[in-house]
C-alpha positions as CSV (number, residue, x, y, z in Angstrom):
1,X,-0.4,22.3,-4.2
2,X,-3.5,20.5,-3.8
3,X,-6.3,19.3,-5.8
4,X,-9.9,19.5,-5.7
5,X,-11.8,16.2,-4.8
6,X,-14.0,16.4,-7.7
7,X,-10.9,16.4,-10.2
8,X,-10.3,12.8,-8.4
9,X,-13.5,10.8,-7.8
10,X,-15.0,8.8,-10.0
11,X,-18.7,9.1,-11.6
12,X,-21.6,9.1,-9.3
13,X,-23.1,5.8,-11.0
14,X,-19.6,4.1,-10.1
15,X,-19.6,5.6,-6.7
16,X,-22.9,4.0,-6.4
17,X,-22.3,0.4,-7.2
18,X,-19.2,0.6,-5.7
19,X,-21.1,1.8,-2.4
20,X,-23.0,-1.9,-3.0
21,X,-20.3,-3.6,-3.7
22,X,-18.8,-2.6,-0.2
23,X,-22.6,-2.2,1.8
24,X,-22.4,-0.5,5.2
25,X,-22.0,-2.1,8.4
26,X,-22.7,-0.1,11.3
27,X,-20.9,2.9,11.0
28,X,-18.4,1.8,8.0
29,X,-18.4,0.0,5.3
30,X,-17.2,-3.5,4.7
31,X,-14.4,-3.9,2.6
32,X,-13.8,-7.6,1.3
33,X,-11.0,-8.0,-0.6
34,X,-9.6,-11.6,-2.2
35,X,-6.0,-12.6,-2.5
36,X,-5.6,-14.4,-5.9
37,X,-4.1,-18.1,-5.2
38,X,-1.0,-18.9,-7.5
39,X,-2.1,-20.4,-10.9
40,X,-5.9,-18.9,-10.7
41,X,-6.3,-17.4,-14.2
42,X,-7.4,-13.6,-14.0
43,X,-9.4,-13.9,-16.8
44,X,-11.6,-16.2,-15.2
45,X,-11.8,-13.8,-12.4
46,X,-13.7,-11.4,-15.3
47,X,-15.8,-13.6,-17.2
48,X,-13.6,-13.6,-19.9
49,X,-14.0,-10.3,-20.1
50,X,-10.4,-9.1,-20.0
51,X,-7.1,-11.0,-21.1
52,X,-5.9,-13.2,-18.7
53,X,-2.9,-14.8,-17.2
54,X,-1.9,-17.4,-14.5
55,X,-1.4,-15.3,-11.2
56,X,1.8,-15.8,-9.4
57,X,1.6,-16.2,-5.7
58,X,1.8,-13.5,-3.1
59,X,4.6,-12.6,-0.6
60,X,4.5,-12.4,3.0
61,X,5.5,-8.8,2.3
62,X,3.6,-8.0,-0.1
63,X,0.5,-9.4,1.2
64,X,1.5,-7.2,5.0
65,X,1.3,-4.4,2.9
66,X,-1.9,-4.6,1.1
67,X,-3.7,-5.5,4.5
68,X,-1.6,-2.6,6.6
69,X,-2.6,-0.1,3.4
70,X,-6.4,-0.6,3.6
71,X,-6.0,-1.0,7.6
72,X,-4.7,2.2,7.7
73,X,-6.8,3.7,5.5
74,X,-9.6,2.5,8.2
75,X,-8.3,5.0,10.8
76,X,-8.9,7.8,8.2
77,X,-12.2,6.5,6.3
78,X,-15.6,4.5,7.3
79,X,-14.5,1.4,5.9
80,X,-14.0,-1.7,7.8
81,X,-11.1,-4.3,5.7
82,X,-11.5,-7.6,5.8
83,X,-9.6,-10.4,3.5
84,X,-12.1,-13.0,2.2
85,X,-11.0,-17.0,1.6
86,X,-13.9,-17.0,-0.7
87,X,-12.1,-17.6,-4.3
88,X,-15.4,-16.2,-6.2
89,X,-15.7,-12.8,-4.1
90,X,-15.6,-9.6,-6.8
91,X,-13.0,-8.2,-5.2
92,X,-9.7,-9.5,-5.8
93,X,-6.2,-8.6,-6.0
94,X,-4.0,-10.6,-8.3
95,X,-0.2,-10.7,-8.6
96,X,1.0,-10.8,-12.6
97,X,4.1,-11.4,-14.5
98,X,3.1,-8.3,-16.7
99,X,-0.7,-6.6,-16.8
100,X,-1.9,-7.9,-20.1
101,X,-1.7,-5.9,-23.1
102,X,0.0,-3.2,-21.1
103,X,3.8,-2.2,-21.6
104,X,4.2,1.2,-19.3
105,X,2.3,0.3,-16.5
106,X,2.7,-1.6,-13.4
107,X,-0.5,-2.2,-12.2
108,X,-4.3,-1.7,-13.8
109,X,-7.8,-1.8,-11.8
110,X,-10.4,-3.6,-14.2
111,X,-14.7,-3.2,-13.0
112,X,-17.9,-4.9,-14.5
113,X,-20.6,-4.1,-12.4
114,X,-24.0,-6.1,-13.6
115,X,-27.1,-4.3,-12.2
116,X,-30.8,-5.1,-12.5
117,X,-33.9,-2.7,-12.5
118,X,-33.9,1.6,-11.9
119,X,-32.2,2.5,-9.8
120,X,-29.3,0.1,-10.5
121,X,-29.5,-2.6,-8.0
122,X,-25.7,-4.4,-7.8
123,X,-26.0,-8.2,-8.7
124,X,-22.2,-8.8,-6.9
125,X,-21.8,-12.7,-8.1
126,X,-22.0,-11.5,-11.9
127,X,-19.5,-8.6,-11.2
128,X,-16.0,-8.1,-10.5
129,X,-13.9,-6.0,-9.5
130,X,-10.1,-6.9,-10.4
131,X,-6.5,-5.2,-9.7
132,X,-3.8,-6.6,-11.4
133,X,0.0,-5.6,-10.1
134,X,3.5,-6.7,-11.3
135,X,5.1,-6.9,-8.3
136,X,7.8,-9.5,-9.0
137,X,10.3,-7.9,-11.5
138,X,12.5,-6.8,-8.2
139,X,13.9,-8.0,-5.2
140,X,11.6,-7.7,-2.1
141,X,8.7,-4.7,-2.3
142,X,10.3,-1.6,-3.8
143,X,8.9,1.3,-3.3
144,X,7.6,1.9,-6.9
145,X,5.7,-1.4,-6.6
146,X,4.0,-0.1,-3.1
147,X,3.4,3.1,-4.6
148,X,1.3,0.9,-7.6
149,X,-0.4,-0.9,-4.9
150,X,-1.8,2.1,-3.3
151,X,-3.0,3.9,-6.2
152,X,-5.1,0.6,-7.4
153,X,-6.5,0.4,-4.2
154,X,-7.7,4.2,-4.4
155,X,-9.1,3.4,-8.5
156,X,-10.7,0.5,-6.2
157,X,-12.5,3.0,-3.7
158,X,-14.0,5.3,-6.3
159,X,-10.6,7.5,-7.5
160,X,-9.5,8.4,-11.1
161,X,-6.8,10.1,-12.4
162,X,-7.0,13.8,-12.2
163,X,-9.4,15.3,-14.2
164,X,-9.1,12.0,-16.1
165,X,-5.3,12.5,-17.4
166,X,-2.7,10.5,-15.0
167,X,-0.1,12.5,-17.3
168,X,-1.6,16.4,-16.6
169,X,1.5,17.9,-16.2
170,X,-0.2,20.4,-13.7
171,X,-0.4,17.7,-11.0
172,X,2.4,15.0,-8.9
173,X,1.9,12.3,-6.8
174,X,2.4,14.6,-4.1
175,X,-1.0,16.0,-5.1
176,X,-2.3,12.7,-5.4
177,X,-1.5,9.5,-5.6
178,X,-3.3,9.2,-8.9
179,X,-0.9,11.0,-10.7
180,X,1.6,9.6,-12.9
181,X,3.8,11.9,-12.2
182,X,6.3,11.2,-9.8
183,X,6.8,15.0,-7.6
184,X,9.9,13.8,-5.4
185,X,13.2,12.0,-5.7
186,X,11.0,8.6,-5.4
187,X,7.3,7.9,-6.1
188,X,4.7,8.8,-3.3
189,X,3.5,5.6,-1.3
190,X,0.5,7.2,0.4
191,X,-2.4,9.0,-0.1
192,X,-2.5,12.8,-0.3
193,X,-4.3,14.9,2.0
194,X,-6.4,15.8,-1.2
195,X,-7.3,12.0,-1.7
196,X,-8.3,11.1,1.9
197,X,-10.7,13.9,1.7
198,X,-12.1,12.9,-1.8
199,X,-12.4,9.4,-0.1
200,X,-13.8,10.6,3.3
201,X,-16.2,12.4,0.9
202,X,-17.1,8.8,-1.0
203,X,-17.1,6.9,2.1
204,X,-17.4,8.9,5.4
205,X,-14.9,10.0,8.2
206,X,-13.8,6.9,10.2
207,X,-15.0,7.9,14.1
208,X,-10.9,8.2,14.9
209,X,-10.3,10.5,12.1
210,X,-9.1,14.1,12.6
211,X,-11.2,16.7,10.1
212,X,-8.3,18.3,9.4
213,X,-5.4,15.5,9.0
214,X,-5.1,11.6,8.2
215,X,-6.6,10.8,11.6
216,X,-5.0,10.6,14.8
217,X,-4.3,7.2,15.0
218,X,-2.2,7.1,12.6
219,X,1.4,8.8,12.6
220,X,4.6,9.0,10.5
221,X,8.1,8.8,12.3
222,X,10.8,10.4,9.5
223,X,14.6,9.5,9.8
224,X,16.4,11.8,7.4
225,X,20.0,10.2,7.9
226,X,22.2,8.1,11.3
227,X,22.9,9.8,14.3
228,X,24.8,9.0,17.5
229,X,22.9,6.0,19.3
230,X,20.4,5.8,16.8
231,X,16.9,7.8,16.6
232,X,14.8,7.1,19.7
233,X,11.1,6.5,18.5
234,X,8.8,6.5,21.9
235,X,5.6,6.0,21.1
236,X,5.8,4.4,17.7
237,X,2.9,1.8,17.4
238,X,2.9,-0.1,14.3
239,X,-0.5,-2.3,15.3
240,X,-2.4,1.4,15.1
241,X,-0.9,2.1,11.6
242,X,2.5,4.3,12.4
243,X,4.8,4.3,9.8
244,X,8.2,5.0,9.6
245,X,9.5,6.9,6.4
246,X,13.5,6.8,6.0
247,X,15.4,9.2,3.5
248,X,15.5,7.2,0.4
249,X,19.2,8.0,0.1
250,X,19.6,6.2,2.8
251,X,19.2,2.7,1.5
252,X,21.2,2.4,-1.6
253,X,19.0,-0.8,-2.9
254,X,15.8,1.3,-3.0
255,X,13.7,-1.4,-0.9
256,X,12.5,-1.9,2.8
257,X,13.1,-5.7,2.8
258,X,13.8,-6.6,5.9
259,X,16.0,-9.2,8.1
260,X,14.5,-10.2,11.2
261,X,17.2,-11.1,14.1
262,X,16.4,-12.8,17.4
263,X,19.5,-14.1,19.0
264,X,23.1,-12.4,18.9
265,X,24.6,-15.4,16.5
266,X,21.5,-13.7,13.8
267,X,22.9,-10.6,14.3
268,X,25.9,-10.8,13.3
269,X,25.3,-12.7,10.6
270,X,22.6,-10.2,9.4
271,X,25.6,-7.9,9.1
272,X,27.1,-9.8,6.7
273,X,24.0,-10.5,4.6
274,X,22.7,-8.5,1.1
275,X,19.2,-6.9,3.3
276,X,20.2,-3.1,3.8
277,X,18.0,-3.1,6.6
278,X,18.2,-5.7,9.8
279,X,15.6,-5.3,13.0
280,X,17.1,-6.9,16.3
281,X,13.8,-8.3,18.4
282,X,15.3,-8.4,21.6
283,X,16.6,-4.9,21.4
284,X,13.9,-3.5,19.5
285,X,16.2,-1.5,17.2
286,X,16.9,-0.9,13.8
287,X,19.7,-1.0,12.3
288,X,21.3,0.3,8.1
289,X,23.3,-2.2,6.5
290,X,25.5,-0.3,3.9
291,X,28.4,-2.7,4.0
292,X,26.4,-5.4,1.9
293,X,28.5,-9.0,2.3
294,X,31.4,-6.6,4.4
295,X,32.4,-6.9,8.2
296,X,29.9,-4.8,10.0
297,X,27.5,-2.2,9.5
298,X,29.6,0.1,6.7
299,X,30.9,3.1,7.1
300,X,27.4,4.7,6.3
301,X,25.5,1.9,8.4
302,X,24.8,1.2,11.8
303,X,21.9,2.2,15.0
304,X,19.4,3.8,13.0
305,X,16.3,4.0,15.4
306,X,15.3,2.4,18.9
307,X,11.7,1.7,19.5
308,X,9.6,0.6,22.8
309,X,9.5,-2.6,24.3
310,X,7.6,-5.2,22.6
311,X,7.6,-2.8,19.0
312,X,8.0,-5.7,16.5
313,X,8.8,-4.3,13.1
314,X,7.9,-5.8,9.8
315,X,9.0,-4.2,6.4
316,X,5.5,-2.9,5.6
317,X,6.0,-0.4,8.6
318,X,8.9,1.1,6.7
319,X,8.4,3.9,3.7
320,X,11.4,5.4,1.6
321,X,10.5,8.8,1.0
């Protein structure tokens, strides 16, 4: 079931400064986004106008995810990501110990958008344009914390809940992301086909994008359980955007950290590590821990999927679904 793309866009005077907020460039619009340093206080980062607290720092994960997320989103809408070093930009992402104030949510987008004359005319270095995301309370990036990440980032690109209710039980996050409610085993980590066309709509079709799907360059590889020699993946291209979405039931911990291995000795020793999932970089293969601290792969591990030459896979790549 779908949903129509006026149930999930926000106001047309939101869409508007949020339009100047992110002003076109060529043929998309430029999407500057901050990375809160550790310590910065997110209330300063409103004015004062919203609670505050001292921001933690950002993973190398989490940080790959937010960039490959909004990169992605580029092969499907006209916007063009880029992450600013400037510590006063609007936008800005934050990583919290617990949104402020708020005890059943993981993450919360917070706008003040000052204008000047008719029609509103954005004044961007007395606005702001905050998301706040508690993404340290587990181990590595679960997927519950991606899923938060992705719908902030669509509240941050002009959508809102459906029909303004993130609880109307007539809608999942397979019908959009902005829904609270979770339609599958695990939460949704991307964007529905009813949300990329309510933000083609906002923001225009990217010149890659297919009319009738999330745009060519961009593909998901599924791997429901192991087979024999492992699932081979020609073709798989992470630098365009590819992802590859394993069976949930697969990894018992519920999160696509990852343990890079480059030489035999790190191999072998990635077996007997806690990470559920190892890559080998000189085979270019993927392999499922299930055997935890155990000799070997487990009796549910082992091969799961072999990739091209010169693939390098980073946990961001990787989706439970």
């Amino acid at each position: 079931m779908g949903i129509a793309p006026g149930l999930i866009q926000q106001d047309a005077e939101s869409l508007d400064l949020l339009r100047q907020l992110f002003p076109r460039q060529g043929s998309a619009s430029l999407v500057l986004y901050g990375l809160a340093s550790a310590g910065v206080d997110t209330g300063a980062l409103t004015g004062g106008d919203q609670p505050g607290s001292a921001a933690l720092r950002f993973t190398a994960e989490e940080d790959a995810f937010i960039q490959q997320v909004l990169d992605r989103l580029a092969g499907s809408i006209a916007i063009q990501p880029q992450r600013s070093a400037d510590a006063a930009w609007p936008f800005q992402l934050a990583s919290v110990a617990q949104v402020q104030g708020e005890d059943s949510i993981t993450g919360i987008t917070y706008s003040g958008f000052t204008t000047l004359g008719r029609p509103p005319r954005l004044l961007p270095e007395e606005s702001y344009l905050l998301i706040e995301l508690e993404l340290q309370d587990e181990p590595g990036l679960s997927v519950g914390e991606q899923s938060t990440i992705v719908h902030e980032l669509g509240h941050a690109l002009g959508l809102d809940h459906p029909g303004g209710n993130p609880d109307d039980p007539a809608y999942t996050d397979r019908d959009t992301i902005m829904s609270y409610n979770t339609g599958g085993d695990l939460p949704a980590t991307w964007f529905s086909d009813s949300d990329l066309e309510a933000l083609r709509l906002i923001w225009g079709a990217a010149a890659s994008a297919s009319e009738s799907s999330e745009g060519s360059a961009n593909t998901s590889f599924r791997i429901d359980g192991l087979i024999s020699g492992g699932t081979a993946l020609p073709g798989f291209d992470p630098d365009a955007g590819d992802q590859l979405q394993l069976n949930g039931e697969l990894v018992p911990s519920g999160s696509t950290r990852l343990k890079i291995a480059d030489t035999r000795r790190g191999l072998k020793r990635a077996q007997r590590g806690p990470t559920n999932l190892v890559f080998d970089d000189r085979t270019n293969s993927l392999y499922l821990n299930s055997n935890g601290a155990g000799r070997g792969w487990g009796v549910d591990g082992g091969l799961l999927a072999v990739f091209d030459p010169e693939v390098y896979l980073v946990a961001s790549d990787i989706q439970l679904v």
